[in-house]
N, C-alpha and C positions, 0 to 999 in steps of 0.2 A: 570444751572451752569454745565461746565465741566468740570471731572473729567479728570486732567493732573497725567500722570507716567510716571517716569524718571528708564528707563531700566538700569537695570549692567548687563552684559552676555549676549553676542550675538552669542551664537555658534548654533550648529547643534538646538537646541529645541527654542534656543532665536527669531533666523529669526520667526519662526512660530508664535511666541508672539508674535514679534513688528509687523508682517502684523496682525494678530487678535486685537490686540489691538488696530492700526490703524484704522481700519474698525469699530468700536462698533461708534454708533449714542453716545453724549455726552462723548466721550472721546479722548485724545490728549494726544499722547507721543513728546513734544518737545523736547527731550535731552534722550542720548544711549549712554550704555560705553560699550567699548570690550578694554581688552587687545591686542587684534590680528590688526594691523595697517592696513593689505591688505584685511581683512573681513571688513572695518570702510568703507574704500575709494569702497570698492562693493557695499555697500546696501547704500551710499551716494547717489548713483544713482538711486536708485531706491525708497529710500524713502525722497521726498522732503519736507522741511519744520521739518525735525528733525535736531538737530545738532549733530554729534556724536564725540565723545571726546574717549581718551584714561586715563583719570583724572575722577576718583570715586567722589572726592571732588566738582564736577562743581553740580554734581546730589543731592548731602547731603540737 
């Protein structure tokens, strides 16, 4: 079974979380929130198959 986390905070330390936590064997982060709209639409690119949101609530 994998273990799915839904990130809040993507800043300076967050990037570093959501690639490690991407990469662990049994685990998936489908869903990311950041405040920050132009940091959302950066790592869109670069992390495929997460959905990233500016809404806390989509994660709850």
């Amino acid at each position: 079974m994998a273990v799915k986390i839904g990130q809040i905070g993507i800043g300076a330390w967050g990037k570093n979380l959501l690639r490690t936590f991407s990469s662990l064997p049994g685990v998936s982060v489908p869903i990311a929130c950041d405040g920050d709209a132009a940091q959302l639409s950066k790592l869109a690119t670069s992390f495929k198959g997460v959905e990233f949101t500016s809404d806390p609530e989509k994660i709850i």
